[in-house]
C-alpha positions as CSV (number, residue, x, y, z in Angstrom):
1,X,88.3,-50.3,22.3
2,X,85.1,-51.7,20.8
3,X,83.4,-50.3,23.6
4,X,84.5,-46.9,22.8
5,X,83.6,-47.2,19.3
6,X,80.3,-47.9,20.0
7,X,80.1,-44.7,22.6
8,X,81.0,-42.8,19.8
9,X,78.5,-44.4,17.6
10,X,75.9,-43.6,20.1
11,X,77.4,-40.2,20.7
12,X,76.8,-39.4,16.7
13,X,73.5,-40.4,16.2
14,X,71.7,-37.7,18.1
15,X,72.8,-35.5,15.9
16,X,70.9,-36.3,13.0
17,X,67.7,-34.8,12.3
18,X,64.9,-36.8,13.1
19,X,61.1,-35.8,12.2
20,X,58.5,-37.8,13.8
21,X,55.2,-37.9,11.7
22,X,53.1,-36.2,14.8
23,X,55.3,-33.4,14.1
24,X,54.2,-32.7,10.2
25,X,50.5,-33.4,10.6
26,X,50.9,-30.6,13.3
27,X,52.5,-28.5,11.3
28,X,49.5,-28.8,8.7
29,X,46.9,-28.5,11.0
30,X,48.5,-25.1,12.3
31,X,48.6,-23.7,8.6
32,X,45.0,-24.5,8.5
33,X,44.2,-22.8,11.0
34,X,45.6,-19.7,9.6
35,X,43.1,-19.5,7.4
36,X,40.1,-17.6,6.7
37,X,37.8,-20.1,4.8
38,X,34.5,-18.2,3.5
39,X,32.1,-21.0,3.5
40,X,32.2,-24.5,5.4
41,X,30.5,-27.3,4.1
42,X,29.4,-29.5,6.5
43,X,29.3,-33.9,6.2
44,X,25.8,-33.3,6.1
45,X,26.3,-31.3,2.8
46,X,24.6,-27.8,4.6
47,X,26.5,-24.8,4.1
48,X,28.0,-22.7,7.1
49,X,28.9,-18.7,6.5
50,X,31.8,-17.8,8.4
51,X,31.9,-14.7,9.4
52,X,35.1,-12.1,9.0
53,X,38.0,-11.5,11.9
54,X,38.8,-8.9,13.0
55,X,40.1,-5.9,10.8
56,X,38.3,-7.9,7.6
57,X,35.4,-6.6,5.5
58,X,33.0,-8.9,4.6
59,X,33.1,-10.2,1.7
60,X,30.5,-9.1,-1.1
61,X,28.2,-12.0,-3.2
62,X,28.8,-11.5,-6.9
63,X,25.2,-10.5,-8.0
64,X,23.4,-14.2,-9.6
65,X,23.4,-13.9,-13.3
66,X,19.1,-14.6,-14.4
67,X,18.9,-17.9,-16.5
68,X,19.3,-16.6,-20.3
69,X,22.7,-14.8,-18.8
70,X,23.3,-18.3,-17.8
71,X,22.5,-20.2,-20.9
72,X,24.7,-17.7,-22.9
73,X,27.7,-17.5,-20.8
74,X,30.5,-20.0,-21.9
75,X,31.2,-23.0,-19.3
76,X,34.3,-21.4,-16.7
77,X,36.2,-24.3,-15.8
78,X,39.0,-23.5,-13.0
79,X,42.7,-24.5,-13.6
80,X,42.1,-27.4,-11.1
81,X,38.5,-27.8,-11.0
82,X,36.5,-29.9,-8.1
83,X,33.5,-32.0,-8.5
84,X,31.6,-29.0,-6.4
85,X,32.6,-26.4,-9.0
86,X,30.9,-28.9,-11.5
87,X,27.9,-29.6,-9.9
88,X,27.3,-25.7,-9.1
89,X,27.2,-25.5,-12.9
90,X,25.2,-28.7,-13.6
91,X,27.4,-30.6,-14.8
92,X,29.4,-34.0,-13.8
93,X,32.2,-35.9,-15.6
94,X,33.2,-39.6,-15.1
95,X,36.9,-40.4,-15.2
96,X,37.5,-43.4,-17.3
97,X,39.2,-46.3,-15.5
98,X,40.8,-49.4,-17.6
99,X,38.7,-51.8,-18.6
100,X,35.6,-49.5,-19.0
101,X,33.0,-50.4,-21.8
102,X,32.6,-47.2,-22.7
103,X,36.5,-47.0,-24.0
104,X,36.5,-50.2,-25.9
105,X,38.3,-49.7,-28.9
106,X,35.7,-51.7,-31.0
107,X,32.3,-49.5,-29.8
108,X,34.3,-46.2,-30.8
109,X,36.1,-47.2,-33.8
110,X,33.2,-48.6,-35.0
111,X,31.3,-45.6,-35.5
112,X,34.8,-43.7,-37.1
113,X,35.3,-46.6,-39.6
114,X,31.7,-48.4,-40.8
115,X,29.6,-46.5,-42.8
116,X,26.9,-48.9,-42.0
117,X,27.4,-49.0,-38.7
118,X,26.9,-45.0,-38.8
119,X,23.8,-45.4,-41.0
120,X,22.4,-47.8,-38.6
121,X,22.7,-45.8,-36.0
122,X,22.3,-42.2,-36.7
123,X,25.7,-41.4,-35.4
124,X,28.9,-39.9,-36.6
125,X,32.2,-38.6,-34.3
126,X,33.7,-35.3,-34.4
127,X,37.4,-34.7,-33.4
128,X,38.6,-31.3,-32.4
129,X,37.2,-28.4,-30.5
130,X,36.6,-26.0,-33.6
131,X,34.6,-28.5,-34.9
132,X,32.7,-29.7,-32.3
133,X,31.5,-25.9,-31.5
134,X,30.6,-25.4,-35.0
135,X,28.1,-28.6,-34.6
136,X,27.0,-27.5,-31.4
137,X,26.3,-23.8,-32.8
138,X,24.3,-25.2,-35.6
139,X,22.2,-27.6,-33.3
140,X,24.2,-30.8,-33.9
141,X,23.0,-33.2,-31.0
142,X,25.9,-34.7,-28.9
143,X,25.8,-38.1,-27.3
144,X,29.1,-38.3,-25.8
145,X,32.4,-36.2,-25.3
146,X,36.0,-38.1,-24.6
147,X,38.5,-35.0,-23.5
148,X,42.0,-35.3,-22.1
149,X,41.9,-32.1,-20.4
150,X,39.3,-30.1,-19.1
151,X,40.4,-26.8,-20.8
152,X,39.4,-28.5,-23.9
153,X,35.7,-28.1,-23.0
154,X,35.9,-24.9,-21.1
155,X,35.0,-22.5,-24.3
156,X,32.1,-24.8,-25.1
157,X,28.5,-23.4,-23.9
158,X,27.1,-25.0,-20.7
159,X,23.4,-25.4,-21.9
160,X,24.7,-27.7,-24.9
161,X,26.3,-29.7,-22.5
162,X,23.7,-30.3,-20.0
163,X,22.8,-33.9,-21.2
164,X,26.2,-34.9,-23.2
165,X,28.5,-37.9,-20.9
166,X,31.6,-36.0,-20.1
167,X,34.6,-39.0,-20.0
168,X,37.9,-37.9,-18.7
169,X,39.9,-40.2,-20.8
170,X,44.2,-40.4,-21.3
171,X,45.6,-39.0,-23.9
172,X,46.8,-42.5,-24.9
173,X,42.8,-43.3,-25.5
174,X,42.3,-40.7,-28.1
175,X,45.7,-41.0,-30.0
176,X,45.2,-45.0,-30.4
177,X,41.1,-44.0,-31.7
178,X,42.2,-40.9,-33.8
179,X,44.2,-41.1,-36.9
180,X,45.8,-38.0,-36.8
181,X,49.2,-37.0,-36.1
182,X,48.6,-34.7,-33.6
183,X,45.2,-35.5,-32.3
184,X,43.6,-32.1,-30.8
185,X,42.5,-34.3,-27.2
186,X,38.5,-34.2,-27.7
187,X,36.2,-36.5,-29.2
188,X,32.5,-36.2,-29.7
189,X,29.4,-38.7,-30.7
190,X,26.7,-36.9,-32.3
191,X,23.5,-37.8,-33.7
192,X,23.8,-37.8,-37.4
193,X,22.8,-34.2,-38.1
194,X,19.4,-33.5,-40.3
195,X,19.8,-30.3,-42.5
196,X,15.9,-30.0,-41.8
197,X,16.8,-29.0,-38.3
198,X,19.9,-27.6,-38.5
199,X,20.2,-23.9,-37.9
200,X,22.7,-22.3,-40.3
201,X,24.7,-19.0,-39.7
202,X,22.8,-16.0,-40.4
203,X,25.6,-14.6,-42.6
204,X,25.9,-18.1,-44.5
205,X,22.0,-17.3,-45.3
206,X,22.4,-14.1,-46.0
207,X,24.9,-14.4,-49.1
208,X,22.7,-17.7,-50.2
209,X,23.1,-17.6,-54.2
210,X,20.8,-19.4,-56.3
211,X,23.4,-21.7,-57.6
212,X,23.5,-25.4,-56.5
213,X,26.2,-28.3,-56.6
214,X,25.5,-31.9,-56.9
215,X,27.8,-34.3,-56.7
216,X,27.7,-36.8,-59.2
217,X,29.6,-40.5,-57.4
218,X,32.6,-38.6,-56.0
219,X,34.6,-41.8,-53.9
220,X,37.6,-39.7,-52.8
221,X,37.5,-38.4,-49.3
222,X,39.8,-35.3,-49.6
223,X,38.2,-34.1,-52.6
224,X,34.9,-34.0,-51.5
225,X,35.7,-32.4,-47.9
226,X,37.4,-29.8,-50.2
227,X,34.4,-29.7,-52.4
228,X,32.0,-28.9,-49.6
229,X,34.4,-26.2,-48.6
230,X,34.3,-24.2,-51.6
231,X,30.5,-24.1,-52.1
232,X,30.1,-23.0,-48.6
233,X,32.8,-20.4,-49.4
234,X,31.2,-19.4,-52.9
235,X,27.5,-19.3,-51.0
236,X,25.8,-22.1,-53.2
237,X,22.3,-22.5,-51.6
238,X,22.8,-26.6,-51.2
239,X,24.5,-29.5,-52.5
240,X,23.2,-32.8,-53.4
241,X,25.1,-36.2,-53.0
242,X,24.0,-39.2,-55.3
243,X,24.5,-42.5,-54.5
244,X,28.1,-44.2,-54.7
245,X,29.4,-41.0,-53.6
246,X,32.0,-41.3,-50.3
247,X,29.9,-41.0,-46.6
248,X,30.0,-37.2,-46.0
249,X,30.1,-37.8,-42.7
250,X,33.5,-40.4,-43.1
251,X,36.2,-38.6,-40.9
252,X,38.8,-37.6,-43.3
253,X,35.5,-35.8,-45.7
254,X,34.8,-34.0,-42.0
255,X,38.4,-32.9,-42.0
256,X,38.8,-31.3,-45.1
257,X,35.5,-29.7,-44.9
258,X,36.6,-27.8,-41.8
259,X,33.5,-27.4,-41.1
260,X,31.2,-27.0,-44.2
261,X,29.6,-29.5,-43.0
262,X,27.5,-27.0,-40.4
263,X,27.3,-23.6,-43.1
264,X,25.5,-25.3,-46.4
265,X,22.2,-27.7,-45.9
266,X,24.1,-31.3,-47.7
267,X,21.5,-33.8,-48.2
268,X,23.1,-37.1,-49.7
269,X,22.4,-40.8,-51.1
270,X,19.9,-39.7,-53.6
271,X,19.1,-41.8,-56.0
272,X,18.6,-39.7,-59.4
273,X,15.5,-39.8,-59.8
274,X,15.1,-37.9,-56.5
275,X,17.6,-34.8,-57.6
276,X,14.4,-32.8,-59.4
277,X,12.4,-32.8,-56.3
278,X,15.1,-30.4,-54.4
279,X,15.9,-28.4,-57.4
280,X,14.3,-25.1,-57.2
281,X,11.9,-23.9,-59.8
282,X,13.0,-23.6,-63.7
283,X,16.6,-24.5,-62.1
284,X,19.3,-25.4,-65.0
285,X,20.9,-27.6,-64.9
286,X,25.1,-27.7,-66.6
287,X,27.4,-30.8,-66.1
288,X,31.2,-30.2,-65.5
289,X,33.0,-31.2,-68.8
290,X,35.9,-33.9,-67.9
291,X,36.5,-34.6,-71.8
292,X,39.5,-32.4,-71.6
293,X,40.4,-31.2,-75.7
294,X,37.9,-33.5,-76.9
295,X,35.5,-30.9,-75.7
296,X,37.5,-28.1,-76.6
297,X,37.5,-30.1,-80.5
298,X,33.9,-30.1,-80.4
299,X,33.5,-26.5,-79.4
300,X,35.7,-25.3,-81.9
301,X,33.1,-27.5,-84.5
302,X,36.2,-29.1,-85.6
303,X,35.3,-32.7,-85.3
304,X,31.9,-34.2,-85.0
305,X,33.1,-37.2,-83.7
306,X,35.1,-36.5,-80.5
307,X,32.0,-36.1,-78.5
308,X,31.5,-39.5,-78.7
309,X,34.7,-40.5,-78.5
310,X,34.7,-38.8,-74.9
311,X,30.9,-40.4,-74.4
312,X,32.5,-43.9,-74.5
313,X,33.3,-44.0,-70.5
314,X,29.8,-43.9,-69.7
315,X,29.0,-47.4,-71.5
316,X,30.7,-50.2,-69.3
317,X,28.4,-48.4,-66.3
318,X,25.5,-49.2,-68.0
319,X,25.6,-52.5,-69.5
320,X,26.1,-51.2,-72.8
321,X,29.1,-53.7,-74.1
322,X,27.9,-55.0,-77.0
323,X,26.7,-52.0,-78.3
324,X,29.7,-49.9,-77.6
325,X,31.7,-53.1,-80.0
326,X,29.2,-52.0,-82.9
327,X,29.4,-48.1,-82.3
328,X,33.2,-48.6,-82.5
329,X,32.5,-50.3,-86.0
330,X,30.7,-48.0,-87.5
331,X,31.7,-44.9,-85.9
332,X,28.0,-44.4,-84.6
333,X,26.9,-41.6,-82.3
334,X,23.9,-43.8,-80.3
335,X,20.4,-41.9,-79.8
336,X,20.9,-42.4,-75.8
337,X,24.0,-40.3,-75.4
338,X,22.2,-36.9,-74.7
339,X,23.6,-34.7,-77.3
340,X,24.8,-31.3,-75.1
341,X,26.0,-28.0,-76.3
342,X,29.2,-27.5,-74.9
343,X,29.6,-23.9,-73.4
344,X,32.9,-22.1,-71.9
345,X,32.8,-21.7,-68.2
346,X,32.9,-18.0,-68.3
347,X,30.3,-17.4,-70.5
348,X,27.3,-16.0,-69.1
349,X,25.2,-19.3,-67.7
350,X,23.7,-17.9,-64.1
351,X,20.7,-16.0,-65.7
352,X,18.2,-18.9,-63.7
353,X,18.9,-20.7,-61.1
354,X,21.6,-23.1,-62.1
355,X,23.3,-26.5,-60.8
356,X,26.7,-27.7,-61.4
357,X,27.3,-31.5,-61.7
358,X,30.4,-32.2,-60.7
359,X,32.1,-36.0,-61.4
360,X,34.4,-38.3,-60.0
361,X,37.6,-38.2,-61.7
362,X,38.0,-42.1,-62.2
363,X,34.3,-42.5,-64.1
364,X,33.2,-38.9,-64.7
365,X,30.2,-37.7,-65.2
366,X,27.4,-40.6,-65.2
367,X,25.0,-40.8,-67.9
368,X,21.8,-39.9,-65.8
369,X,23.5,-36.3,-65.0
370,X,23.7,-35.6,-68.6
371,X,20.1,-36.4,-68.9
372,X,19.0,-34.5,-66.1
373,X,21.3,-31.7,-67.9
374,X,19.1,-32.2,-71.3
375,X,16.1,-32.3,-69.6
376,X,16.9,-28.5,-68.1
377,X,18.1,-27.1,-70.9
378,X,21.4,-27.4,-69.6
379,X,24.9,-27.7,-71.2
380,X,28.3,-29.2,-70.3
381,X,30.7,-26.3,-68.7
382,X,34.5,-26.3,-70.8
383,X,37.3,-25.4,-68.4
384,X,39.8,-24.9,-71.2
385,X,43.4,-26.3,-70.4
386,X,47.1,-26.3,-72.2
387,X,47.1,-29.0,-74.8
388,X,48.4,-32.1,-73.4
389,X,47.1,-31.9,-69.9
390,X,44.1,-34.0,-69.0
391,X,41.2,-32.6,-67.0
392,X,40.9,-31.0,-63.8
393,X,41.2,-32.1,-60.4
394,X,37.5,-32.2,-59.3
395,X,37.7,-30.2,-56.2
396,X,39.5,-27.9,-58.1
397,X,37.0,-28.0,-61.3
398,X,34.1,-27.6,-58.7
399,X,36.2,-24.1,-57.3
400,X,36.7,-22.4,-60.5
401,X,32.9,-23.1,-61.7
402,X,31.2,-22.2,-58.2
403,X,33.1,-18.9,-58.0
404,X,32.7,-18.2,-61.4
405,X,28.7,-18.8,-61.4
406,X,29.6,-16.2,-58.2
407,X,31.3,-13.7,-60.0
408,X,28.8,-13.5,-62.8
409,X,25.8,-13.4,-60.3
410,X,27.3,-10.3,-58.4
411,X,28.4,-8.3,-61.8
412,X,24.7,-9.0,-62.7
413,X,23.1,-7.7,-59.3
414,X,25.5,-4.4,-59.9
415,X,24.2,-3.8,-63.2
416,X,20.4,-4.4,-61.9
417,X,21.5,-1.7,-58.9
418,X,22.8,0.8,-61.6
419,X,19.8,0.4,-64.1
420,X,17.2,1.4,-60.7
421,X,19.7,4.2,-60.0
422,X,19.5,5.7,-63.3
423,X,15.9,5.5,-62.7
């Protein structure tokens, strides 16, 4: 009886499929043979064309585009590109491997998080592709691109890219360096842009107003990205950054800016003294009140002495304690507070060239822009508000005065256009 069992166990197996490896490699190497490769590349590397079958036309050579086609087309990068279609282009990329040094989390967080680090050496990092090609339009100079994906570069132009390292990193990589939510896959080192060099977009230049912005020890990173946005959107000509303002090239200034940063020349950490030497000639100067209704008081000429009631933040920045304890005594106005007219923002205060001085909200205004403000025959700008409410938001200060000092520009040019037409 066990006998027979194992007859039929024998009998059984046969019947089961069996697929001997021989077999599939066959199989492969018939369906290559099928086909009708156009080119063979050889061990050597030499190139072999093979000619048609039967019943096939050759097949025609797309017509080589001449050098400045080249330069100008955007880099094609297939769906599943090969290190050939990379090198036909000129371009290579390494894939990252663990443990490389260029992916350790202390080189490339260093240059996100130390403002040092980025002063010392002349680099900032981008994140995201629309901002990378605005930096790469105005003639930014990368170092170093991490990308997840290939895609992310394809739109990018193939003679920026020339000397840039191309890393293939994981996603993983660029969500532990990025602190977004979503991060957008692509990272870039640049050299820390100079607005000497940069070339700004001709329709940027073209609606360049004579209206400046300085920004007068601004510390918080979202209102300054904002900030840089507006003037860029109002057309202002440049904006200044004084010392003690935030790095304008920190990552979260970068973000809100999306992508001011490459339409309006920024030159920062100037010390005050410096600010007249980029201020075009007879340029006003006018300081962004933060006083609130203590302004409004004044320019209603209904109390002398709220002026200098508002004044009184500037002392404990400039070692002025022991006076400020007398002044508070005798209800003194001191001869160092510049004395400035203060004007309503709509008014008419574009007929020169002007600057707007725009503070941080915690300190304000500092004493040397209200000087600088004298000096010019400046005044301080009023942006009335309901009783009760203290001042502004800066970014939002800076918006209302930059369009304004717009609006009143253009009405001016349309009444200059009528008075030559009537003529």
């Amino acid at each position: 009886m066990a006998a027979l069992v194992k007859g039929v166990g024998c009998a059984v197996r046969p019947l089961l499929p069996v697929v001997q490896a021989w077999d599939v490699d066959a199989r492969r190497w018939v369906r290559a043979l099928r086909r009708s490769p156009v080119r063979v590349v050889l061990p050597g590397g030499q190139v072999v064309e093979r000619k048609p079958g039967r019943g096939q036309q050759p097949r025609k050579a797309a017509p080589e585009a001449s050098p400045q086609e080249r330069q100008q087309q955007p880099l094609q990068v297939p769906s599943h590109p090969t290190p050939g279609s990379w090198e036909e282009s000129g371009l290579r990329y390494d894939k990252a491997f663990p443990g490389d040094k260029r992916l350790s989390y202390s080189s490339v967080m260093t240059i996100v998080k130390s403002r040092p680090f980025r002063e010392k050496k002349g680099k900032i990092l981008l994140e995201g592709r629309r901002l990378i090609a605005d930096a790469l339009k105005a003639g930014a100079v990368p170092k170093t691109f991490f990308f997840s994906r290939l895609e992310y570069i394809k739109e990018l132009p193939v003679d920026k890219l020339k000397s840039v390292s191309l890393i293939k990193v994981k996603f993983e990589d660029i969500k532990d360096w990025s602190d977004l939510v979503t991060p957008q896959g692509i990272m870039g080192i640049f050299a820390k842009p100079d607005y000497v060099k940069m070339t700004y977009p001709e329709t940027q230049l073209h609606h360049s107003l004579p209206l400046l912005l300085i920004c007068d020890n601004l510390r918080d990173p979202g209102n300054l990205g904002t900030i840089l946005r507006s003037a860029a959107g109002a057309g202002c000509s440049k904006v200044l950054l004084t010392k003690g303002c935030v790095d304008v090239w920190e990552p979260k200034v970068l973000r809100a800016g999306m992508g001011a940063h490459f339409q309006v020349p920024i030159i920062n950490n100037l010390e005050w003294e410096a600010i007249p030497n980029y201020l075009p000639t007879d340029t006003r100067v006018f300081v962004a009140d933060n006083c609130g209704l203590y302004a409004q008081a004044q320019l209603s000429n209904k109390a002398s002495n709220h002026g200098w009631v508002c004044d009184r933040r500037f002392l404990k920045f400039h070692k002025y304690e022991e006076e400020e304890e007398d002044d508070l005594e005798t209800g003194a106005k001191k001869d160092w507070i510049p004395d400035l007219e203060v004007q309503s923002y709509d008014l008419d205060w574009t007929e020169a060239p002007a600057a707007v001085v725009i503070g941080g909200e915690t300190h304000g205004v500092s004493l040397e822009s209200l000087e600088l403000a004298e000096s010019t025959g400046g005044k301080r700008l009023l942006i009335p508000v309901v009783p009760g409410m203290d001042s502004l938001n800066s970014a939002m200060a800076a918006s209302i005065l930059l369009f304004e000092g717009k609006r009143q520009l253009r009405v001016r040019e349309e009444h200059l256009s009528r008075g030559r037409s009537s003529h």
